[in-house]
C-alpha positions as CSV (number, residue, x, y, z in Angstrom):
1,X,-30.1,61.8,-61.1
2,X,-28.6,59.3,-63.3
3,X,-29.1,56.2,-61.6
4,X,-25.6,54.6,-62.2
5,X,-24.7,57.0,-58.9
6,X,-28.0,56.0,-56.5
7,X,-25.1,54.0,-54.2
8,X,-23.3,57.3,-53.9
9,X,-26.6,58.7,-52.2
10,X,-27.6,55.8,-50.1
11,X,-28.2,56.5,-46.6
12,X,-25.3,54.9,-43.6
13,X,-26.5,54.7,-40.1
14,X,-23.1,54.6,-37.5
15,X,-22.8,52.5,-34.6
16,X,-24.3,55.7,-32.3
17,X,-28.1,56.2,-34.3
18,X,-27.1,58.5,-36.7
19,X,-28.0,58.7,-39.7
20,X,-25.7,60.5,-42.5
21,X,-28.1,61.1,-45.7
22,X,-25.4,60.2,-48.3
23,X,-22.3,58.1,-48.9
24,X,-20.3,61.6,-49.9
25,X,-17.5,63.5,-47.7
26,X,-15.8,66.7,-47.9
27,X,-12.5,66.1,-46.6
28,X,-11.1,68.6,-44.8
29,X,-9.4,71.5,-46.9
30,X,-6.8,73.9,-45.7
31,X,-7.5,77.1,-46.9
32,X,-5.5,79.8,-44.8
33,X,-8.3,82.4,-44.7
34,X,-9.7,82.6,-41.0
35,X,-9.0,86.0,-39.2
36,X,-5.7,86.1,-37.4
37,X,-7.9,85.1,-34.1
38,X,-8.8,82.5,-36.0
39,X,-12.6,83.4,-36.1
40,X,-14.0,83.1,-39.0
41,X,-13.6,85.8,-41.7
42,X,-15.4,86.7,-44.6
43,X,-13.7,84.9,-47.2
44,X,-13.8,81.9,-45.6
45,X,-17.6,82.0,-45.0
46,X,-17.7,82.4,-48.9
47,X,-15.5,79.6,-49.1
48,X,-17.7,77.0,-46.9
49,X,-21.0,79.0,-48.8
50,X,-22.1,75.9,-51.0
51,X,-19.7,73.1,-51.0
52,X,-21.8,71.5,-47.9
53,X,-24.7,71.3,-49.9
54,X,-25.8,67.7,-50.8
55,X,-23.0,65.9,-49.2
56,X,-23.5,64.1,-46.3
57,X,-20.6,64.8,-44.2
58,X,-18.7,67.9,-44.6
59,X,-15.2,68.3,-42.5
60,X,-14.2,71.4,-41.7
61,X,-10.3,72.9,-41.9
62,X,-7.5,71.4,-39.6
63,X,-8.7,73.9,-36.1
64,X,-6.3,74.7,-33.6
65,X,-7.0,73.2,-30.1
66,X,-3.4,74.6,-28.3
67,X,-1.8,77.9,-28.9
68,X,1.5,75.9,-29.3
69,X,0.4,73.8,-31.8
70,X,-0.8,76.5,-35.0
71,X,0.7,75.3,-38.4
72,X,-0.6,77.1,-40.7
73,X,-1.6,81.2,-41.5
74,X,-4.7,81.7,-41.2
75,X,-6.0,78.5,-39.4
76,X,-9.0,78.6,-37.7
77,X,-9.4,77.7,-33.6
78,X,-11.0,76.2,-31.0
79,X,-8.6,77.0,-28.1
80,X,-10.2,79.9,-26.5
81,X,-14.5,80.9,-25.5
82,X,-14.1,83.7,-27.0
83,X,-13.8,82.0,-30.2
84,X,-17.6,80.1,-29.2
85,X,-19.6,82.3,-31.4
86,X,-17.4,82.0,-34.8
87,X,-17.3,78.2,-34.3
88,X,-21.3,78.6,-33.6
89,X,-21.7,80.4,-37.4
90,X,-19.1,77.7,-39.1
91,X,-21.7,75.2,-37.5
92,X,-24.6,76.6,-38.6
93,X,-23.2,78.0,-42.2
94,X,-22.8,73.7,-42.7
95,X,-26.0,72.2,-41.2
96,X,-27.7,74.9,-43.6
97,X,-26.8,73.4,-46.4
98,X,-28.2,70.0,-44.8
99,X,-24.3,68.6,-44.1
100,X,-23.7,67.2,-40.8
101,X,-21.1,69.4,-39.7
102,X,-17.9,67.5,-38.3
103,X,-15.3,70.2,-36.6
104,X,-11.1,68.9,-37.1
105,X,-9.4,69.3,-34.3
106,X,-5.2,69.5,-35.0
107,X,-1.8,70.1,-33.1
108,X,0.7,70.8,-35.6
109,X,3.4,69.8,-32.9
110,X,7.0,69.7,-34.9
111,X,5.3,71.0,-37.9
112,X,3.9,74.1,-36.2
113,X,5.7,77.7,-37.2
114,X,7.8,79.4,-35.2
115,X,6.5,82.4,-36.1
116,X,2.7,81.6,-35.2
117,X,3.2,80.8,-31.9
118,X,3.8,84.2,-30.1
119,X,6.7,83.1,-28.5
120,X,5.6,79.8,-27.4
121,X,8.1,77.1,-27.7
122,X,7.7,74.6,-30.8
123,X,7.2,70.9,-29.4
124,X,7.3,67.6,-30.5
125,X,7.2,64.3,-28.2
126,X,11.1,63.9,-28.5
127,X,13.4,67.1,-29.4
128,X,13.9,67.4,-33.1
129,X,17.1,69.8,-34.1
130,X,15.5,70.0,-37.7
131,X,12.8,71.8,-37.0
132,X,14.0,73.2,-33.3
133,X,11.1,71.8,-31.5
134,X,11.5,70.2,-28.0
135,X,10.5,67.1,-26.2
136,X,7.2,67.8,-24.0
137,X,6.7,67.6,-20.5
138,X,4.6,64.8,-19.2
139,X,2.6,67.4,-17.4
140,X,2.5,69.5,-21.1
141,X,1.2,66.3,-22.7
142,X,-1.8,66.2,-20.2
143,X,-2.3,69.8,-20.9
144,X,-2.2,69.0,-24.4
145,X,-5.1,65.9,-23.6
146,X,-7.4,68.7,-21.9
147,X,-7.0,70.7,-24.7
148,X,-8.2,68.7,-27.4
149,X,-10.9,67.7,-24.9
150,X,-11.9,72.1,-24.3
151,X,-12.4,71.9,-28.1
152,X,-14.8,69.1,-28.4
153,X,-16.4,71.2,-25.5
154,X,-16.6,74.1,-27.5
155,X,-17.7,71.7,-30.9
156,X,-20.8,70.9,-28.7
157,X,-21.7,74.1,-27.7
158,X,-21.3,75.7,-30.8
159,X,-23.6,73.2,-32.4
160,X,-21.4,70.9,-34.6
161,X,-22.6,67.6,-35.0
162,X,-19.2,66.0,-34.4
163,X,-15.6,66.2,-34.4
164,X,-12.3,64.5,-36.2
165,X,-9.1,63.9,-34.4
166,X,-6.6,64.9,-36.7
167,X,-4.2,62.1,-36.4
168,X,-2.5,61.6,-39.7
169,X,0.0,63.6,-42.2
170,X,2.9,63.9,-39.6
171,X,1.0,66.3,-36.9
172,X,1.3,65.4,-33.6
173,X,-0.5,62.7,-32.8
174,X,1.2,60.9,-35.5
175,X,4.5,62.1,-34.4
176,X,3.8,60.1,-30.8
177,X,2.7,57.0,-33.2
178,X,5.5,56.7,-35.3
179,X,9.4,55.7,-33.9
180,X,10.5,58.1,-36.3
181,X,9.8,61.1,-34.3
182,X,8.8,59.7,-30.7
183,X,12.1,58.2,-29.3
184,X,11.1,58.7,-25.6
185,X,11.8,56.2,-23.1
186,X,8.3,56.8,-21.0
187,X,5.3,55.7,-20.5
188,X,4.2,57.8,-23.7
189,X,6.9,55.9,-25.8
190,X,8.9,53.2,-26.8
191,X,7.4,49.7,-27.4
192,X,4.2,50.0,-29.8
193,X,1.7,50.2,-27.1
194,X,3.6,52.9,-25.3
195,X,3.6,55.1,-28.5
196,X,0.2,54.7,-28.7
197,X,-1.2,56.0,-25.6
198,X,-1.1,59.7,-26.5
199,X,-3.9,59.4,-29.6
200,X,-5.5,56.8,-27.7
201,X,-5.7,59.3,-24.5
202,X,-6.7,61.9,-26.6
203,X,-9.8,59.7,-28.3
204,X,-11.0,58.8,-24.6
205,X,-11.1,62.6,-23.2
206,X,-12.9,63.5,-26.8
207,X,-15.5,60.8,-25.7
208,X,-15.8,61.7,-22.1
209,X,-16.5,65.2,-23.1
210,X,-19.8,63.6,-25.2
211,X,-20.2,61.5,-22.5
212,X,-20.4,64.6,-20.2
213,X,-23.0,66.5,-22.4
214,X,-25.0,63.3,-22.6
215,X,-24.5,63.8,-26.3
216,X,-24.6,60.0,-27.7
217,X,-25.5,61.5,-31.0
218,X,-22.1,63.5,-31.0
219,X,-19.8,62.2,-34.0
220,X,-16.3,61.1,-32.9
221,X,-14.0,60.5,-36.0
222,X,-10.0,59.8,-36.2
223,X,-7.9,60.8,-39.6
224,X,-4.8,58.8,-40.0
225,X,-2.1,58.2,-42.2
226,X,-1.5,54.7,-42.6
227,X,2.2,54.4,-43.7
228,X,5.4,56.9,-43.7
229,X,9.0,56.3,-45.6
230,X,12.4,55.8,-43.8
231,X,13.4,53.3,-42.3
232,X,11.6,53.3,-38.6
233,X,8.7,55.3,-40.4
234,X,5.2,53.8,-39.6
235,X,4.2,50.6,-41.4
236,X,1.2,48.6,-42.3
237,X,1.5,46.2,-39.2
238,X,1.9,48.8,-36.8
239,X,-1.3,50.7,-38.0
240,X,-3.3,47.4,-38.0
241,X,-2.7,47.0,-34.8
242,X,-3.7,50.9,-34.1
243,X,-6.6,50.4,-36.4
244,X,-7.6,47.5,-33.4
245,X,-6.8,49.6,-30.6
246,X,-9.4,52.3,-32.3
247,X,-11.8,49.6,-33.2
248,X,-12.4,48.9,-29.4
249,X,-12.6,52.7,-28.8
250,X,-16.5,54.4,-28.9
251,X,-15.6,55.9,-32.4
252,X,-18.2,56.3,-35.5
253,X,-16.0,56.2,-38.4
254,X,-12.1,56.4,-39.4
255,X,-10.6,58.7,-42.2
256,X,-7.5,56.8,-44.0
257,X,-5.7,60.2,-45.4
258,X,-4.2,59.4,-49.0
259,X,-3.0,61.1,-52.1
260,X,-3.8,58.1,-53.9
261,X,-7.3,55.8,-53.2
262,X,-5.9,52.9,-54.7
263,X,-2.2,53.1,-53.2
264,X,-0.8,49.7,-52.1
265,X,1.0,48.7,-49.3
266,X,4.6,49.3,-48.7
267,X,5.7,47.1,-46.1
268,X,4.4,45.6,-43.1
269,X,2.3,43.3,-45.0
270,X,1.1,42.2,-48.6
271,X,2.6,44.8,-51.3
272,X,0.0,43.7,-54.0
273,X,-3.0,44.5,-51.3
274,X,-4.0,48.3,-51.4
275,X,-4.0,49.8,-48.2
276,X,-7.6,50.8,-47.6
277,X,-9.0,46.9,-48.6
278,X,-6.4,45.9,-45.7
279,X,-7.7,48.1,-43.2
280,X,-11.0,47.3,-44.4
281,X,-10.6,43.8,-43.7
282,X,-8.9,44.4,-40.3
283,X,-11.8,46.4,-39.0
284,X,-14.3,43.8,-40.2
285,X,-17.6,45.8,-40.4
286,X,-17.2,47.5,-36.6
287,X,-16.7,50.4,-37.9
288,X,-16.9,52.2,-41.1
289,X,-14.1,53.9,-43.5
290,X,-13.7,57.4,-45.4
291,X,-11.3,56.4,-48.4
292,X,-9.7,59.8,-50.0
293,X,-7.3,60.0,-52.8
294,X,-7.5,62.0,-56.4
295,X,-11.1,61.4,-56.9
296,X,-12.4,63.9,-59.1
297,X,-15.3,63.2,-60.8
298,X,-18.8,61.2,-60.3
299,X,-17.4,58.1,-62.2
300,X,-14.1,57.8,-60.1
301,X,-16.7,58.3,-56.8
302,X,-18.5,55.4,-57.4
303,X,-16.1,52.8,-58.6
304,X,-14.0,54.3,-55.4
305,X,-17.3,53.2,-53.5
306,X,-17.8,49.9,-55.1
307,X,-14.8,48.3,-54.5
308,X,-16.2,47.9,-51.0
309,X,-13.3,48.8,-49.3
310,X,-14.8,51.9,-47.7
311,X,-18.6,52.7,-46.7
312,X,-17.7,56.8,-47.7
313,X,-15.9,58.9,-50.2
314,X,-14.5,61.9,-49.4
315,X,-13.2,64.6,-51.9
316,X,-11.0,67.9,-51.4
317,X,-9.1,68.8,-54.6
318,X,-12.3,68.6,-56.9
319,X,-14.7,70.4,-54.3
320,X,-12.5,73.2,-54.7
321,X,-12.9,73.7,-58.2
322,X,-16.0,72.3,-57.8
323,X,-18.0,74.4,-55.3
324,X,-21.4,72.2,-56.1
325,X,-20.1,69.2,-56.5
326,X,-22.7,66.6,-55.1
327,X,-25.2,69.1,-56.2
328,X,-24.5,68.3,-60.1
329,X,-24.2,64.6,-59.2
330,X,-27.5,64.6,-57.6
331,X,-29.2,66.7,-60.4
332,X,-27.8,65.2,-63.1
333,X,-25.0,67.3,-64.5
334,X,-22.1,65.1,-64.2
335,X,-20.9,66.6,-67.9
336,X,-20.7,69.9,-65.8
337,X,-17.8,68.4,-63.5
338,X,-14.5,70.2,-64.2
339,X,-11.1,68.3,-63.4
340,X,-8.3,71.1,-63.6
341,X,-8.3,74.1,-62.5
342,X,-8.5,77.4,-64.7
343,X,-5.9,80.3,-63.9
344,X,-8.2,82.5,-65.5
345,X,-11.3,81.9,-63.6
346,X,-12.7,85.7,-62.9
347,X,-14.3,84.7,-59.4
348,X,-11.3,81.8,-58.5
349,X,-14.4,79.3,-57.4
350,X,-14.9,81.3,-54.3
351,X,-10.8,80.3,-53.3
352,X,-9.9,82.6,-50.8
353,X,-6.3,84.7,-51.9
354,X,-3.9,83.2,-50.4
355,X,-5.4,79.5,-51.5
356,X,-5.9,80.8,-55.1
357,X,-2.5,82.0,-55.1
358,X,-1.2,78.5,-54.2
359,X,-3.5,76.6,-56.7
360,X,-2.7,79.3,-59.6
361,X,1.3,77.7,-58.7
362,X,0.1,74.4,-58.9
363,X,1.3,71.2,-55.9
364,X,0.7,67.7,-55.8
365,X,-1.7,68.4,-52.5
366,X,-3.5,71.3,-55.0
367,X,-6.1,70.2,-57.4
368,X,-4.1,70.1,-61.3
369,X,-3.8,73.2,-63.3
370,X,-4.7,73.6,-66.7
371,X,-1.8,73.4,-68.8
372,X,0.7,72.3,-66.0
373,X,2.1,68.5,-65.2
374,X,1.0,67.3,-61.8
375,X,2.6,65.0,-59.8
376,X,1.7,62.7,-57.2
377,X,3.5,62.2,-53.9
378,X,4.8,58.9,-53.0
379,X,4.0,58.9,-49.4
């Protein structure tokens, strides 16, 4: 290994004992390939193959925890037992490769397809006429609790190392964080601390599952997004103050979702501060951050690191095209790194169809094509 990237495979120790090997994340990727159970198929298990190996933390694909709640085709689940064994090979397909194995639990809840929820209704914590959901019960939004908590049960069993509440890119939980889409006039919204009881409820049955299994060593992560446009969407102030609330909270790490590592902040605070040096700051060393954002190559990884804004890197777009990614790091072969994807690629870098197909089209949330413009989204 060239020694310019030794940080990038130093070892982190979180607030719970563990010890993660490296400084180097696979963000979670959605890749619409699990069987229509959502067990895992064949494809995907090519897919997950050998982009574990070397990295230190790999995150799994945005998993299902409530029937009503499935987003995308093809999505893989944790709602159900039966499903125990296929999480149990996903599990062990990771730790093989020497990855801990970190399992993402998601609720689409407006963003969720009609058509994937076998005639379940579409919800949302306040009726949305756009996309047709409805407001939830307060008795469905305790279901909704002890589902996320039956998934972390089934994570344990099944042998991942740890899960990460998916609360980021306008899923559900973030819907009940940001005014924008919770306008309730309960106890689960409202004022600030009102809208933030659902993903705080959800983090404490998540950690009274571990708690149940005497499983200190369990991973407990939370994804968010720390900004959205319009007018009442989230701002910096707001998630500051969420950031604190999860700070208190028995957590290991938090994932700030991005398109763009260094993007600044919009409003809510200082606009020439990036976001992840603010949050940084706010959490003052209690707990440590996974920065993501268009990092592509071993270069852009460590000067990512070193601005000391996060303790972890984690990268999506160039792991697809990139199936060895930390692997050519470690041995050496950064020259080896690609940054675009080729169309032409015989064996599409072990991207299942329906992914390849997408990539091949090209999309800001994509890694770039060869030969197309790409264009980043302001969000």
């Amino acid at each position: 290994m060239n020694r310019q990237f030794l940080p990038l495979f130093e070892p982190y120790r979180f607030n719970n004992n563990v010890e993660i090997k490296n400084r180097l994340v696979v963000a979670p990727m959605t890749h619409f390939a699990s069987n229509p159970d959502g067990t895992l198929s064949e494809q995907e298990r090519q897919f997950l193959q050998h982009r574990a190996q070397d990295m230190g933390m790999f995150i799994t694909a945005a998993t299902l925890i409530s029937e009503n709640g499935k987003a995308f085709h093809g999505q893989p689940e944790a709602t159900k037992e039966a499903q125990l064994e296929s999480l149990s090979q996903t599990a062990e397909l990771l730790k093989k490769q020497g990855s801990k194995a970190i399992l993402q639990l998601h609720h689409g809840g407006k963003l969720a397809l009609s058509e994937l929820l076998n005639g379940k209704d579409k919800v949302a914590p306040s009726d949305d006429p756009e996309t047709g959901a409805r407001a939830l019960t307060e008795v469905e939004i305790k279901g909704i609790i002890e589902d996320f908590a039956q998934a972390t049960d089934l994570a344990i069993r099944a042998g991942f190392d740890g899960v990460e509440i998916h609360g980021a890119n306008g899923y559900l939980l973030q819907q009940f964080f940001s005014s924008q889409s919770n306008r309730r006039t309960d106890q689960w919204g409202g004022d600030l601390a009102n809208r933030l009881r659902f993903p705080l409820a959800v983090v404490d049955a998540v950690d009274a599952v571990r708690a149940k299994h005497q499983r200190p060593e369990f991973i407990i992560g939370y994804r968010l997004s720390p900004e959205e446009p319009g007018e009442n969407g989230i701002t910096m102030t707001e998630t500051l103050a969420f950031v604190e609330a999860l700070a208190q909270k028995t957590l290991q790490y938090l994932h700030i979702s991005l398109w763009d590592f260094y993007k600044k902040v919009r409003r809510g605070s200082d606009s020439e501060i990036t976001r992840l040096a603010l949050i940084h700051q706010q959490l003052n060393g209690r707990l440590p951050l996974i920065g993501v954002g268009n990092l592509f190559t071993a270069e852009q990884l460590l000067a990512a690191l070193d601005t000391g804004w996060v303790e972890f890197v984690a990268v999506g777009k160039s792991v697809m095209i990139n199936p060895t990614l930390a692997t050519l790091i470690k041995e050496g072969k950064t020259q080896e790194i690609i940054t675009a994807l080729d169309p032409e690629k015989t064996d599409h870098y072990q991207i299942p169809d329906t992914l390849w197909r997408l990539c091949v089209q090209g999309g800001a949330w994509l890694p770039p094509v060869k030969g197309k413009d790409w264009q980043p989204i302001d969000l």
